[in-house]
C-alpha angles and dihedrals in degrees: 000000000000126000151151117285131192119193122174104177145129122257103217100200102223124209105283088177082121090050134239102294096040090039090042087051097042087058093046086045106053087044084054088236100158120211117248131192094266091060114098096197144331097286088051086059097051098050091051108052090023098058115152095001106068115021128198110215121169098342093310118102110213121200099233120235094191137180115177117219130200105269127241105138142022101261127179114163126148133170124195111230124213096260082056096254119127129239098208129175117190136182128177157130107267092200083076095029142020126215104275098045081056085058101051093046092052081041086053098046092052094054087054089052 
C-alpha cells in the first residue's frame, strides 16, 4: 500500500575503492543477506534486503542513519557536511517514488545550491 513518508537523516559515503558490485557484496556478507534468483547483482541485494538502512546514489553506497517523521509535505532536502556525508530531510508519497529515487532528487537539489 502506498503512503506518505517522511525521512530526516544523515548519508555517511562509505569507501568504494573496491568498487559498486564487490562494496555492495562485503556489506551483504557480513549481514549474512544471501543472494536469491530473483536478484540481478550484489547491489540489488543490498538494496533489497538493505532497504532503508544502506542507499546507492549516484555509484556511492551510504550507510543510513535514518529517523521517520509524520507526513504532511513532499520534502527532499540534503546538505553535504565537511567529512562528505550528507544531512538529508525527505519527505513523499511512495506511491510516485521509493526511497532511493527521494534520495537522488534531495542529492540533486544540494549540488544546485
Amino acid at each position: 500500500m502506498s503512503e506518505t513518508e517522511y525521512h530526516s537523516g544523515v548519508l555517511h559515503p562509505l569507501d568504494m575503492s573496491k568498487g559498486l558490485e564487490e562494496t555492495a557484496k562485503e556489506i551483504c556478507e557480513k549481514h549474512g543477506w544471501e543472494m536469491k534468483e530473483w536478484h540481478s547483482d550484489w547491489e540489488d541485494l543490498l538494496c533489497d534486503e538493505g532497504y532503508q538502512e544502506y542507499v546507492v546514489a549516484h555509484g556511492v553506497i551510504y550507510k543510513v542513519d535514518n529517523t521517520e517523521i509524520d507526513p504532511y509535505d513532499d520534502v527532499y532536502e540534503a546538505e553535504k557536511q565537511p567529512d562528505g556525508s550528507y544531512r538529508y530531510t525527505l519527505k513523499y508519497y511512495n506511491g510516485g517514488c521509493c526511497f532511493g529515487e527521494a534520495i537522488e532528487t534531495a542529492l540533486e537539489r544540494a549540488e544546485e545550491g
